[in-house]
C-alpha positions as CSV (number, residue, x, y, z in Angstrom):
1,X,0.0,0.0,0.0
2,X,1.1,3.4,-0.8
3,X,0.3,6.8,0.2
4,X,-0.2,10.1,-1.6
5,X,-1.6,13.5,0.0
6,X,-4.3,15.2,-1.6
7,X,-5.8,18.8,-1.6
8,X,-8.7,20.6,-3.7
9,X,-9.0,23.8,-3.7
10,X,-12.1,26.3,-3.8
11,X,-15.8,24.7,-5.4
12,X,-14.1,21.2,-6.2
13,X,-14.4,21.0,-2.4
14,X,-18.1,20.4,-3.3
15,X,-17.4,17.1,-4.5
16,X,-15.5,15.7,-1.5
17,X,-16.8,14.4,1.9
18,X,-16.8,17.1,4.7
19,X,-13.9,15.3,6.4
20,X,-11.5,16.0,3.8
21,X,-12.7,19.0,2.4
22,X,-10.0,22.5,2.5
23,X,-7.5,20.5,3.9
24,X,-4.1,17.9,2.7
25,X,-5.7,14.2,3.6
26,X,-3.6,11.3,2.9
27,X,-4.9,8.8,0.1
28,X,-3.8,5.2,0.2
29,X,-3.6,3.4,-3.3
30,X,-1.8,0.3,-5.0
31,X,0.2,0.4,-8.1
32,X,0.8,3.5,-10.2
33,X,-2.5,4.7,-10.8
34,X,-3.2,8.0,-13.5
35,X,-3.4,11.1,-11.7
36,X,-7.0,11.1,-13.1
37,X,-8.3,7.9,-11.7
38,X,-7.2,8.8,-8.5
39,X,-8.7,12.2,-8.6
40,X,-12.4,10.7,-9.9
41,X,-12.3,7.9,-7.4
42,X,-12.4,10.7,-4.8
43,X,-15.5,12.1,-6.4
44,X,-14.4,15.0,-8.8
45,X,-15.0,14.8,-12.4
46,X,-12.4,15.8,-14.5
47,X,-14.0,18.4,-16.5
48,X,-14.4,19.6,-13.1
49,X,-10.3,20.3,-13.0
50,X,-8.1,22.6,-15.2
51,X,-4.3,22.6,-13.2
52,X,-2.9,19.7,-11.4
53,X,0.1,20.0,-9.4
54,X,2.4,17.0,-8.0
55,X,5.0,18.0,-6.0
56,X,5.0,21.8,-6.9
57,X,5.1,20.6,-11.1
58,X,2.2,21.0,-13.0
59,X,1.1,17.3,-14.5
60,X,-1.2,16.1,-16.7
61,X,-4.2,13.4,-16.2
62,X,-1.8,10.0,-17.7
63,X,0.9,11.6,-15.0
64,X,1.2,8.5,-12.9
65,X,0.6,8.5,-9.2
66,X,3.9,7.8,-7.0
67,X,4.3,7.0,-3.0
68,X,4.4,10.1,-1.1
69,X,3.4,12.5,-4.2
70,X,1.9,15.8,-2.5
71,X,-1.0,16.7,-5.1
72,X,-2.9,20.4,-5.4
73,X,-5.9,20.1,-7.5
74,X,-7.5,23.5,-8.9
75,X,-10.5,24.1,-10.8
76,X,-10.8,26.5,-13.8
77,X,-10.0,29.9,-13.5
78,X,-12.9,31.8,-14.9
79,X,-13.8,32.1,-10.8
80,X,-11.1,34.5,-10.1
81,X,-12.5,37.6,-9.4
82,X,-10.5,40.0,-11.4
83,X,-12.5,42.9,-11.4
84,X,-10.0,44.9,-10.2
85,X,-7.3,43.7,-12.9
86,X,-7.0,45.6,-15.8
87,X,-8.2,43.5,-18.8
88,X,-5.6,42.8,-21.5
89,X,-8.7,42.1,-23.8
90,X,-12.0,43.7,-24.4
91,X,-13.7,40.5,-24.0
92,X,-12.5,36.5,-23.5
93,X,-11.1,35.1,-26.3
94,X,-13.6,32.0,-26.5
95,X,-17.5,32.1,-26.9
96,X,-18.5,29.1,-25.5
97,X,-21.4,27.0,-26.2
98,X,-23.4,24.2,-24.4
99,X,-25.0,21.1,-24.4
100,X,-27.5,20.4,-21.6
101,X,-28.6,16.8,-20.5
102,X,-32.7,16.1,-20.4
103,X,-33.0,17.1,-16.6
104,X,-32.1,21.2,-17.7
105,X,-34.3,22.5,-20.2
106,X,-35.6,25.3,-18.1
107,X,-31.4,26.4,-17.7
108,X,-31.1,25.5,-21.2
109,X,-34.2,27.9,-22.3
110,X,-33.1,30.8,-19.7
111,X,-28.9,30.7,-21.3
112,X,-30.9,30.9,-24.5
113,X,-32.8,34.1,-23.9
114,X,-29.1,35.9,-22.6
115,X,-27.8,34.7,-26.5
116,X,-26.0,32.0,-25.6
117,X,-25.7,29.1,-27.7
118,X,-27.2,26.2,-25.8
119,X,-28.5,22.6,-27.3
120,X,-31.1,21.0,-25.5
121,X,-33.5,18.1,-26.3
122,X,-35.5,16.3,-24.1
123,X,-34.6,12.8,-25.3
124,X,-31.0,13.3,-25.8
125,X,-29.0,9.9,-23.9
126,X,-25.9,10.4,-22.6
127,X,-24.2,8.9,-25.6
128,X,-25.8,11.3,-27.9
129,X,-25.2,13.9,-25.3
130,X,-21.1,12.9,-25.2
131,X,-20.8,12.6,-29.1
132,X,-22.4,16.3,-29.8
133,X,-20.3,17.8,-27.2
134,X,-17.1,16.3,-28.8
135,X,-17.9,16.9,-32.4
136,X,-19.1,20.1,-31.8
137,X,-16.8,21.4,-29.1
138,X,-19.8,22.0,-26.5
139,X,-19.6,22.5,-22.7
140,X,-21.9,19.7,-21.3
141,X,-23.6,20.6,-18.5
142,X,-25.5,18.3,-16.0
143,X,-26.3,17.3,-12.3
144,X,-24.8,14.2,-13.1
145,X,-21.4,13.3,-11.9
146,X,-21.6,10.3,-13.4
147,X,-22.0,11.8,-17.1
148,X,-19.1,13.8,-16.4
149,X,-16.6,11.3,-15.5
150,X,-16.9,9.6,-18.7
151,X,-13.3,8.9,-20.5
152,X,-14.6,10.9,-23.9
153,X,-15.9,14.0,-22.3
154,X,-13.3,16.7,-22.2
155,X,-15.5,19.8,-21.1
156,X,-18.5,19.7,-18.5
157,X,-19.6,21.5,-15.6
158,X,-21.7,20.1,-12.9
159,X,-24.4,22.5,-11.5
160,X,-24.3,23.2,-8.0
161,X,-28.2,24.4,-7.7
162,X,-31.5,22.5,-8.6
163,X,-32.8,26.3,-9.5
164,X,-32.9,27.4,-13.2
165,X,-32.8,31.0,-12.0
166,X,-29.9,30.1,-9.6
167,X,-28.6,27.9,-12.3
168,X,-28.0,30.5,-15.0
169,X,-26.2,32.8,-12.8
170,X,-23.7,29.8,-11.7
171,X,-23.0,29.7,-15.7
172,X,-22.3,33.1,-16.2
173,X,-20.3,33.6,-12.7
174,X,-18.5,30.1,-13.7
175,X,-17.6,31.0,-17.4
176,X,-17.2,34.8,-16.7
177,X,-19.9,35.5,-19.4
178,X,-21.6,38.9,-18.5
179,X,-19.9,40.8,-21.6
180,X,-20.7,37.8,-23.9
181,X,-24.8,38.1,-22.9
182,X,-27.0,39.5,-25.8
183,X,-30.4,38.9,-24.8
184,X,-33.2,38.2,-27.2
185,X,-31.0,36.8,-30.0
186,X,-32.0,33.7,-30.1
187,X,-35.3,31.3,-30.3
188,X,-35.8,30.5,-26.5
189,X,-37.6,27.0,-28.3
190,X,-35.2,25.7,-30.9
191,X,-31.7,27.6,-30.4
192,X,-32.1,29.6,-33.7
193,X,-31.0,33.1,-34.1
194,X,-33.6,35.6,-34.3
195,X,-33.9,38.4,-36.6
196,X,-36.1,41.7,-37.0
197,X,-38.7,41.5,-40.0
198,X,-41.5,43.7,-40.7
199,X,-45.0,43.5,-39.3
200,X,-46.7,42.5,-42.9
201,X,-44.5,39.6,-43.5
202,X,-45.6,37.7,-40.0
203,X,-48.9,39.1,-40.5
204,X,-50.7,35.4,-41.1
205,X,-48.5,34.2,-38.3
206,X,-50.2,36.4,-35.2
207,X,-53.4,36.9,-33.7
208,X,-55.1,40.4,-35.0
209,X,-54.9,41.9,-31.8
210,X,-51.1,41.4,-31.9
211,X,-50.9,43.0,-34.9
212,X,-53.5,45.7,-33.3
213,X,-50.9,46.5,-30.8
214,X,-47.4,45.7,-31.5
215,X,-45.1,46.8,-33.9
216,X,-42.0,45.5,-33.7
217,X,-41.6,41.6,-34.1
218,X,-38.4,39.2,-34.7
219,X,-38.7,35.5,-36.7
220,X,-36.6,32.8,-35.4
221,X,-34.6,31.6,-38.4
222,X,-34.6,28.2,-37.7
223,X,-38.6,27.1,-36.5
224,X,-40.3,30.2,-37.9
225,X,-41.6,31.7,-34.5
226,X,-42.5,35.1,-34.3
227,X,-41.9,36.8,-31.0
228,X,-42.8,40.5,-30.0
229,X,-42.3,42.6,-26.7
230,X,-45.5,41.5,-24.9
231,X,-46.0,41.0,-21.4
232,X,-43.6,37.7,-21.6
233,X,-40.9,40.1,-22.6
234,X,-41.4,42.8,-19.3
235,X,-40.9,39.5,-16.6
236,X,-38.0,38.6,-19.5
237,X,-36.4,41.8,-19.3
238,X,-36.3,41.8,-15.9
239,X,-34.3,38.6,-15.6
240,X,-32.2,39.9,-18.1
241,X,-31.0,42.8,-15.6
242,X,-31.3,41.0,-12.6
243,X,-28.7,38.6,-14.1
244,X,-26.4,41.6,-15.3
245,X,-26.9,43.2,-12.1
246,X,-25.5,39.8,-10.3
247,X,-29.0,39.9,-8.5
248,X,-31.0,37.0,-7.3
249,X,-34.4,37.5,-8.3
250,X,-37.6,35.1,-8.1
251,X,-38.0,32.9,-11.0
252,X,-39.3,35.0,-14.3
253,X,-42.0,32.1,-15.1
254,X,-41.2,31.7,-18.6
């Protein structure tokens, strides 16, 4: 039997049992295991983990586990706060997009509305789930750990809160995403982009009182649906600058 000593630091604490969390605990273990094994055994996905250090040296998941290794294990590093950093760019260099499993389509509706791009189906398996995020390059997110510690997926985030309101602002904390959100740009139903078109061409497509009082209406590019700045858009709006404002609000209902 040998003997390693662990630490996590900041949320990946959440994966650990209370004994062990924000503290060095020894881990016993046979053979030469990966880094990675080791690490999910405890309980923390690897998506979950973006700088591994063994011994002060920064390793990489196949980095193979030795007796009396001392391991730091960070998660990514969109947390920082740097507000008060000057930014060497007016904005991060990626713009991510998702994949949520079947248990999220209320978070997967809500990232849609701030303009994120955000697949979502409610009969999606994991398989299907895994393959889409590879082929596409797509942030899975889920509740389940499980999903997450599969060998294929290389980027996932597990969501802390069961609330969609909650959920969305763990996204945009987690991926530092506030200067990326452009609200109403996409289809809240299907993903598609929207776009502005003139009241006579959606015309057949709305109720008469619609047309009676509304004059400004935008077409989903993908499914066709016409949407308009009704009541549905005054609770939307509001979520919108709640979210901007880093405010928790209650749930818009939509």
């Amino acid at each position: 039997m040998k003997t390693a000593f662990f630490r996590f630091y900041a949320e990946l604490n959440d994966f650990l049992t209370r004994n062990i969390r924000g503290k060095e605990f020894p881990y016993e273990f046979w053979g030469n295991p990966a880094i990675k094994d080791a690490i999910e055994a405890l309980g923390v996905p690897h998506p979950e983990v973006d700088l591994i250090l063994v011994n002060g040296r920064s390793v990489d998941f196949a980095y193979r586990l030795q007796n009396g290794d001392r391991v730091s294990v960070y998660p990514v590093f969109e947390l920082l706060d740097i507000a008060d950093v000057t930014r060497l760019r007016p904005k991060p260099l990626r713009e991510p997009c998702f994949i949520a499993d079947v248990n999220l389509g209320k978070l997967a509706r809500k990232l849609r509305l701030l303009g994120f791009d955000t697949l979502y189906e409610n009969d999606y398996d994991d398989k299907t789930i895994i393959r889409i995020a590879a082929e596409e390059h797509r942030i899975i997110l889920t509740r389940d750990i499980e999903l997450l510690k599969h060998h294929l997926v290389i980027h996932g985030y597990w969501l802390r809160s069961t609330i969609p309101e909650k959920q969305t602002m763990e996204i945009v904390d987690k991926f530092d995403l506030y200067r990326q959100i452009k609200a109403f740009s996409r289809c809240t139903e299907c993903n598609g982009i929207l776009k502005a078109v003139a009241k006579s061409d959606v015309a057949h497509l709305i109720k008469q009182q619609t047309s009676k009082y509304f004059d400004r209406f935008f077409q989903c590019e993908q499914c066709k649906k016409v949407y308009w700045p009704g009541t549905h858009y005054k609770r939307m709006a509001l979520f919108v600058a709640a979210i901007l404002n880093k405010q928790q609000k209650p749930d818009s209902g939509y």
